[in-house]
C-alpha positions as CSV (number, residue, x, y, z in Angstrom):
1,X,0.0,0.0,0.0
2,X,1.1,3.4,-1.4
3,X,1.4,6.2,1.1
4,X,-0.2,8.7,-0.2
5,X,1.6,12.7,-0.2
6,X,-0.2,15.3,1.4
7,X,0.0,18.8,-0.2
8,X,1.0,21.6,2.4
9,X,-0.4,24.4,2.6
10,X,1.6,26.3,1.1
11,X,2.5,24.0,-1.8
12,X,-0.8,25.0,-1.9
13,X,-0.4,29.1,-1.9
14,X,2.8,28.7,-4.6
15,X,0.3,26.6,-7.1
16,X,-2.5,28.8,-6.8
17,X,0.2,31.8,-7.5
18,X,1.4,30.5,-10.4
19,X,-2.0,29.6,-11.7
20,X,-3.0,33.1,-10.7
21,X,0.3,34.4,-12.7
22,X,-1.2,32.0,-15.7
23,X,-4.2,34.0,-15.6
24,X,-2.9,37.3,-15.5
25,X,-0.2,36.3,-18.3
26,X,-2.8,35.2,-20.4
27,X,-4.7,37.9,-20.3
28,X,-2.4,40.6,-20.7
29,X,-0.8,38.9,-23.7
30,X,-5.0,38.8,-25.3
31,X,-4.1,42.5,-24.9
32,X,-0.9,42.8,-26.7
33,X,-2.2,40.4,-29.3
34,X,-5.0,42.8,-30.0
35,X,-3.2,46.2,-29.7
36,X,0.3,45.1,-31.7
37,X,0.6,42.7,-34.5
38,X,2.9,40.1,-33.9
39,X,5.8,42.0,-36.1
40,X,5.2,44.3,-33.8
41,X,5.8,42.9,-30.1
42,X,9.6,43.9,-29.9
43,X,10.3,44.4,-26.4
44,X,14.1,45.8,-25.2
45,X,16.9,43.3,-25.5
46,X,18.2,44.1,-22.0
47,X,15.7,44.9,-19.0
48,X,17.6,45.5,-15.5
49,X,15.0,44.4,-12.7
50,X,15.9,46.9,-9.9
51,X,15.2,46.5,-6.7
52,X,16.4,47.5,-3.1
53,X,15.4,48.1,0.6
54,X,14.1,52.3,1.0
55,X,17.2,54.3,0.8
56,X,19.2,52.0,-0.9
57,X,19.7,54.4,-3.7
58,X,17.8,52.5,-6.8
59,X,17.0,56.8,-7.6
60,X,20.6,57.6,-7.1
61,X,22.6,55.0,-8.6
62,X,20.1,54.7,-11.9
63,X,21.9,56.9,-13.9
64,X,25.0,55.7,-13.3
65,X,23.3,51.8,-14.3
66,X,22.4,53.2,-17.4
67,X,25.3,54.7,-18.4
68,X,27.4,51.3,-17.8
69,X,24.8,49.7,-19.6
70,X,24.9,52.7,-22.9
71,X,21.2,52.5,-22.3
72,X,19.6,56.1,-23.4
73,X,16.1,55.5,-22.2
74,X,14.8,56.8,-18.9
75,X,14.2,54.4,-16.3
76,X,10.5,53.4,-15.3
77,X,9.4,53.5,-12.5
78,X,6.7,50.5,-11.3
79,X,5.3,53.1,-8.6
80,X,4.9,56.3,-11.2
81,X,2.7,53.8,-13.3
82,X,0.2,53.9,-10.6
83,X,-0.4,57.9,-11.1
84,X,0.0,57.5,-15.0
85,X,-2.8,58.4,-17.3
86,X,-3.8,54.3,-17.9
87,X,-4.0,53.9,-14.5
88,X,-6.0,56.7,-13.9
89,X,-8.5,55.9,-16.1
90,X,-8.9,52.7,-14.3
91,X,-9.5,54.6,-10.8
92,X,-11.8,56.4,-12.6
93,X,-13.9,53.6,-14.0
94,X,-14.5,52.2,-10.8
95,X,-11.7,50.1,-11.0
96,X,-8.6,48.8,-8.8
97,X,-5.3,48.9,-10.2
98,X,-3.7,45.7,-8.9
99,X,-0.8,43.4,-10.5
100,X,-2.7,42.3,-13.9
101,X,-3.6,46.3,-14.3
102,X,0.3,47.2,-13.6
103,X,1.9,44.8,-15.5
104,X,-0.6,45.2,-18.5
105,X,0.8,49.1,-18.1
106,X,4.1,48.4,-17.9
107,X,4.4,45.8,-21.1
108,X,2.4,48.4,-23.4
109,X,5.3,51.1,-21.7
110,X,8.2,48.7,-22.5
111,X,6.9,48.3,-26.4
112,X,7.8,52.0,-26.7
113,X,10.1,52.7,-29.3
114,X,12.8,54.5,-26.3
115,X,13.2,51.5,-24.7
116,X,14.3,49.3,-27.7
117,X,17.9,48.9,-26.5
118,X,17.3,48.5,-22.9
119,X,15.9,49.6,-20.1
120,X,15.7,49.3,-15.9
121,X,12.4,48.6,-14.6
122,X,12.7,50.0,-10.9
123,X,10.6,48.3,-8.4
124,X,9.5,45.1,-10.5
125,X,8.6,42.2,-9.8
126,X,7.6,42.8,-5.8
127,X,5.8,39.5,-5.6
128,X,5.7,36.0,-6.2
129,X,3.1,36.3,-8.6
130,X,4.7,38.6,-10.8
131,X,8.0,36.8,-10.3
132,X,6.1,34.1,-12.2
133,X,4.5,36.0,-15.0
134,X,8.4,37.4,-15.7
135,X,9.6,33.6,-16.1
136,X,6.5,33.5,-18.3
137,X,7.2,36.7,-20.4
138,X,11.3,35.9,-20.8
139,X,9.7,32.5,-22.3
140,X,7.5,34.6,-24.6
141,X,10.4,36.6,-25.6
142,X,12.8,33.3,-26.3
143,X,9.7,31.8,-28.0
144,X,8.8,35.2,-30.9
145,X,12.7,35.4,-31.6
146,X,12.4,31.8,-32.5
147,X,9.0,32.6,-34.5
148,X,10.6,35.6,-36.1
149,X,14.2,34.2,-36.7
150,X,14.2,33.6,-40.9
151,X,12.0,36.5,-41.8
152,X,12.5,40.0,-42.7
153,X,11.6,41.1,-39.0
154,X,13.9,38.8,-37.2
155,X,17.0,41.2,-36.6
156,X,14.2,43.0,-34.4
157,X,13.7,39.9,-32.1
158,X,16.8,39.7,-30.1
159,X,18.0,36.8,-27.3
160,X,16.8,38.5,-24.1
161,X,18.7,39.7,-21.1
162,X,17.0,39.9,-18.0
163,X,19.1,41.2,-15.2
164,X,18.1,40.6,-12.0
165,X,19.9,43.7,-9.5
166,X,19.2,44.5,-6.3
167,X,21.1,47.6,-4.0
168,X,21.3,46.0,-0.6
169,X,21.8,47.6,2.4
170,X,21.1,46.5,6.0
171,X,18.5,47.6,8.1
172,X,20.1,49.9,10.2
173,X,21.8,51.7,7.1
174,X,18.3,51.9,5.5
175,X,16.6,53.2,8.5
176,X,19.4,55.7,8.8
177,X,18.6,56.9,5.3
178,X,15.5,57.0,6.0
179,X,15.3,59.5,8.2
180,X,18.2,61.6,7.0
181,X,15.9,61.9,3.7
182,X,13.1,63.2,5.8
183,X,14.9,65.8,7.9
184,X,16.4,67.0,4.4
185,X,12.8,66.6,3.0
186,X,11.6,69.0,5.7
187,X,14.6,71.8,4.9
188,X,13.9,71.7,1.6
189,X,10.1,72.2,1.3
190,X,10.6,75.0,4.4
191,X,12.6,77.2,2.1
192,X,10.7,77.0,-1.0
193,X,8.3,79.6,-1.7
194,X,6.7,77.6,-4.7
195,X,5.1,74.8,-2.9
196,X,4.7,73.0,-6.4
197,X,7.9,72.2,-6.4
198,X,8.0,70.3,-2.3
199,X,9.3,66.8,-2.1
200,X,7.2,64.2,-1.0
201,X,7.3,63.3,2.5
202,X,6.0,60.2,3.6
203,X,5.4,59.0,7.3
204,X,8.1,56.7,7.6
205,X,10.5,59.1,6.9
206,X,10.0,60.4,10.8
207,X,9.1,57.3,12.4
208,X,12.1,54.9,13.4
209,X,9.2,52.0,14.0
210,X,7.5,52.7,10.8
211,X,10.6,52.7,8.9
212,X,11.8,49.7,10.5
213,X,8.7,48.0,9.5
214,X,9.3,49.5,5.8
215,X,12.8,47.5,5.4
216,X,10.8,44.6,7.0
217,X,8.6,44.2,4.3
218,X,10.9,44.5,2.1
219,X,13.1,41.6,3.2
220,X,10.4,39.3,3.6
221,X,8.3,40.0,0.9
222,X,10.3,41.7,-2.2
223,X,13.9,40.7,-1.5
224,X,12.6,37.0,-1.0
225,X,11.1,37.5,-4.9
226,X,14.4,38.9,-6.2
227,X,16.3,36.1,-5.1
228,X,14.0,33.2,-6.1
229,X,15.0,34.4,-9.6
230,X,18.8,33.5,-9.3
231,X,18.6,30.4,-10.8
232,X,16.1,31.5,-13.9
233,X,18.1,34.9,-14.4
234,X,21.6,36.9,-14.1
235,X,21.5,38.2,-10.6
236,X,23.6,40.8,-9.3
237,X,23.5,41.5,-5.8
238,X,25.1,45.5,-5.0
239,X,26.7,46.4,-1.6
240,X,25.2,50.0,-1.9
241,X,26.0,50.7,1.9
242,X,29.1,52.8,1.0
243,X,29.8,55.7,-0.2
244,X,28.4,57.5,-3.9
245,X,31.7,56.5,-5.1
246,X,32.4,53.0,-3.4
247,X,28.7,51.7,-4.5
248,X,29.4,52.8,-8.2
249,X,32.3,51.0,-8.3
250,X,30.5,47.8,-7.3
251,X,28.3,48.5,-9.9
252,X,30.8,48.9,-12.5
253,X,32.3,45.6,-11.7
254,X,28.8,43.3,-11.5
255,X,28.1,44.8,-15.0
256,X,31.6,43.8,-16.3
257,X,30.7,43.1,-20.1
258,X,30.3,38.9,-20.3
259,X,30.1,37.8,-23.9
260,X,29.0,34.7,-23.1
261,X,26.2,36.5,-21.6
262,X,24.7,38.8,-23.7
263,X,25.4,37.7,-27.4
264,X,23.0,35.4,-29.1
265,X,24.2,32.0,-28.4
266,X,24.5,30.9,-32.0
267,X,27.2,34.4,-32.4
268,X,28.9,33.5,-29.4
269,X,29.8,30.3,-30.5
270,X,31.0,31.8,-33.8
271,X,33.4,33.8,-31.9
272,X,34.2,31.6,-28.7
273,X,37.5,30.0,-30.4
274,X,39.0,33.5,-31.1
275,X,41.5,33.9,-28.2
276,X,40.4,36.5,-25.6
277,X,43.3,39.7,-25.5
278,X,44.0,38.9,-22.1
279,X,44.4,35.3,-22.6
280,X,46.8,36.0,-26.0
281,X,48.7,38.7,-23.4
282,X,48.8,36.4,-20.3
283,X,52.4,35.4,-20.8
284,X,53.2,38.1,-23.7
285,X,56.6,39.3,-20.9
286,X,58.1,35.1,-21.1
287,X,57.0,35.6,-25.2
288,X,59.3,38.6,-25.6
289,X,62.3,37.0,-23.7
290,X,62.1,33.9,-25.6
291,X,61.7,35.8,-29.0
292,X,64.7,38.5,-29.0
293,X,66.8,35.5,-27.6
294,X,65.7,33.7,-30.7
295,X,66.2,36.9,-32.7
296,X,69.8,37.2,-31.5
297,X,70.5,33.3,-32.4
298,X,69.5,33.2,-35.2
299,X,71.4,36.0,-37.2
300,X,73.4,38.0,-34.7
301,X,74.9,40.2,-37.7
302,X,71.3,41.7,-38.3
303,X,70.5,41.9,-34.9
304,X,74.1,44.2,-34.3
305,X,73.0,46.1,-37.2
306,X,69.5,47.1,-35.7
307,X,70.7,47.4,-32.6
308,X,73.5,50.1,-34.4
309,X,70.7,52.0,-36.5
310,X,68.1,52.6,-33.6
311,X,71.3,54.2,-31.5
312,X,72.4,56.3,-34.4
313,X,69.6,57.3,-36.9
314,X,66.3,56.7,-34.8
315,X,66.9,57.6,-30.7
316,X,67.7,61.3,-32.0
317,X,64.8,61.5,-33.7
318,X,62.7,59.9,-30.9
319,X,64.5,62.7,-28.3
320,X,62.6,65.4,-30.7
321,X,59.6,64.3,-30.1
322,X,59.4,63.4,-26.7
323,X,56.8,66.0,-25.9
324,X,54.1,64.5,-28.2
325,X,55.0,61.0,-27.3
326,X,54.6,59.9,-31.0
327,X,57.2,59.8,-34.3
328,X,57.0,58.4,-37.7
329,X,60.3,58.0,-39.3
330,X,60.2,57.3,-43.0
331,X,63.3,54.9,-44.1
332,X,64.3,53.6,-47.7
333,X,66.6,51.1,-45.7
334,X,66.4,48.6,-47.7
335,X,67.0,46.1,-44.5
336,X,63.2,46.0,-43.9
337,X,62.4,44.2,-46.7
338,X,63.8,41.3,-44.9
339,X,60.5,40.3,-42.4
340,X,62.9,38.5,-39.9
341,X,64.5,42.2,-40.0
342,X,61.0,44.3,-38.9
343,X,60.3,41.5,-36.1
344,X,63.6,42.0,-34.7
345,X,63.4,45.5,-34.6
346,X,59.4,45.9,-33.1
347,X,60.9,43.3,-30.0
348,X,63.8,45.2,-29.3
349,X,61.9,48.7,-29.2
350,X,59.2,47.1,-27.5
351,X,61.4,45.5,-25.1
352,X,63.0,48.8,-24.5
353,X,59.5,50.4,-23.3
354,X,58.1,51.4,-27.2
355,X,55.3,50.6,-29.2
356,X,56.5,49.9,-33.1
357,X,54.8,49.3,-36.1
358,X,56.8,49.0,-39.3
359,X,55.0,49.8,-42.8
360,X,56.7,48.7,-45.2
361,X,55.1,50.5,-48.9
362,X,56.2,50.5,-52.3
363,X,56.2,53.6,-54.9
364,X,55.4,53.2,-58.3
365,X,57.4,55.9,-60.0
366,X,56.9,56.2,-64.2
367,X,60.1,56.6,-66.0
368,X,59.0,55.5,-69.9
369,X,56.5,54.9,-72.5
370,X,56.2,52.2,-74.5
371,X,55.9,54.0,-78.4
372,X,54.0,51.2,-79.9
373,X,51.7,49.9,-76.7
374,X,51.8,53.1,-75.0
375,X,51.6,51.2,-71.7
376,X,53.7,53.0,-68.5
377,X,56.7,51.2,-67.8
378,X,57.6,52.3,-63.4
379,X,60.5,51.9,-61.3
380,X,59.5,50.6,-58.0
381,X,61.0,52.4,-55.1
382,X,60.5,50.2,-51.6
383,X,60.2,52.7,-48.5
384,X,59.0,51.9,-44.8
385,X,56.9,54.3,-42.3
386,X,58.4,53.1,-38.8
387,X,55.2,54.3,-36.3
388,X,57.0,54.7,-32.5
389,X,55.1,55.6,-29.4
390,X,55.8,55.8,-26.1
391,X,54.5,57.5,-22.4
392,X,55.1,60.8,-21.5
393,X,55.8,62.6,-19.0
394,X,53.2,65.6,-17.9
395,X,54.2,69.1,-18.8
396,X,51.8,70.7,-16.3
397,X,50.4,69.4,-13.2
């Protein structure tokens, strides 16, 4: 005899959330299907998922996000989109504007042609149920770049990045912050004489317990969402208790750019066996070593007579032009036309602390014509452009 499992109640909750998020995903999508044709249902490549206790400084540190990210768009903001004209009209009807009436708001704001590129969605998802419509959408989005892939509109249907980031800060910094914001709240609204123009002040911002209660809800209800998503999404969790300068540096490094990442799978592996530059450069000192050693063995005579040309002809040169820290010299030497020659010579400046390109060129120059075919008989003249650059050293400080 079998013995049968009993369902808990909150196995339960979670399956009637999901089929809740089913409903709502459903629903909203009937929308977008009747409002946008298919060809039509381009939604941003990249969308950052910001979240973060109050006074972690999602408001603060956005800008800086979108400029590591090169996104141009403005951000949007979940909470505006309760005050916003659609949502309005909803108040108006009667209605309440709950998660099917926010996220139906917030797909038709992410279709917008601004937001193409990429975008950050602060204060999305909040709850389990729209932690499950997102799993649902990024499958939408997978699934319509597959639909769209060998037809004119398929360069417009792009692998999705969703970027799950959250500022966290600890309780006591967040209460802090808090109520710093609502003494400088206060100040500022006291010495305006336009009252349009007054910051909001909400309640908690004076209230230690209310505040406290404010990071509370965040922890157990929105932080608890965010970080059910690590395993479906790229999650970056932010230490954004330090200073302006401190956090955007931890920003700056969780959004390091990850090829791997954020091409299209079927591009990346196209360019995965290409060598990375820090991989070719790992041992590029050891390469040098080995190479003017094998320079020097293998014709010491031409090495001498590099080694005799850059001390005589090119250093005074290079002296000249220290200030700019750049110097062609044109040559008609006809030693670079030996390659061994130009490899020998870009190790040993390079191992002396200079860059070196040599560009080695060829003049055509007419000297007769044939009477009878009238075709242009040239001499060819052989000349190299030697490119050297090195650091200098600041005129003015």
């Amino acid at each position: 005899m079998t013995k049968e499992k009993t369902t808990t109640e909150e196995e339960k909750h979670v399956d009637l959330e999901i089929k809740d998020a089913t409903l709502i995903f459903n629903i909203v999508w009937s929308e977008i299907d009747t409002k946008y044709v298919p060809s039509k249902q381009c939604f941003p490549k990249e969308i950052i998922w910001l979240g973060g206790a109050p006074g972690a400084g999602k408001g603060t540190n956005t800008a800086f996000i979108s400029k590591e990210r090169d996104f141009t768009s403005r951000p949007i903001v979940v909470s505006e989109l309760l005050s916003s004209p659609e949502a309005q009209k909803i108040k108006d009807a009667g209605g309440m504007v709950g998660d099917r009436e926010v996220i139906g708001i917030l797909m038709s704001k992410l279709l917008e042609e601004e937001y193409k590129s990429g975008v950050i969605v602060d204060g999305f998802p909040r709850t389990k149920v729209q932690v499950e419509f997102l799993k649902k959408f990024y499958n939408k989005m997978i699934a319509l770049k597959h639909e769209f892939h060998n037809t004119t509109f398929g360069k417009f249907f792009r692998y999705p990045i969703f970027r799950i980031t959250v500022l966290y800060v600890t309780e006591k910094v967040s209460v802090e912050r808090q109520l710093k914001r609502g003494k400088e709240a206060l100040k500022h609204n006291e010495s305006l004489r336009d009252k349009n123009n007054e910051i909001e002040i909400r309640s908690t911002d004076f209230d230690e317990t209310l505040a406290r209660n404010r990071y509370k809800v965040f922890k157990e209800q929105t932080y608890k969402a965010l970080t059910s998503l690590k395993k479906h999404f790229q999650y970056h969790l932010v230490d954004a208790e330090g200073e302006i300068v401190e956090v955007e540096e931890n920003i700056a490094k969780e959004f390091v750019y990850q090829s791997s990442l954020e091409l299209d799978v079927e591009l990346f592996e196209e360019l995965r066996h290409i060598p990375l530059s820090r991989e070719i450069c790992v041992h590029s000192r050891q390469d040098l070593i080995q190479r003017l050693e094998d320079h020097y063995n293998a014709d010491k005579e031409l090495f001498h007579t590099l080694i005799r040309i850059i001390e005589e002809d090119y250093s005074p040169i290079i002296k000249r032009h220290t200030a700019s820290g750049f110097v062609i010299i044109n040559t008609s030497n006809a030693i670079y036309e030996n390659p061994l020659a130009v490899r020998m010579l870009t190790d040993i400046l390079c191992e002396r602390g200079f860059k070196a390109n040599v560009d080695v060129r060829e003049t055509h120059i007419p000297y007769k014509i044939d009477p009878e075919t009238h075709l242009i008989e040239c001499k060819i003249k052989k000349h190299s452009a030697i490119h050297i650059s090195f650091p200098i050293t600041a005129l003015r400080k």
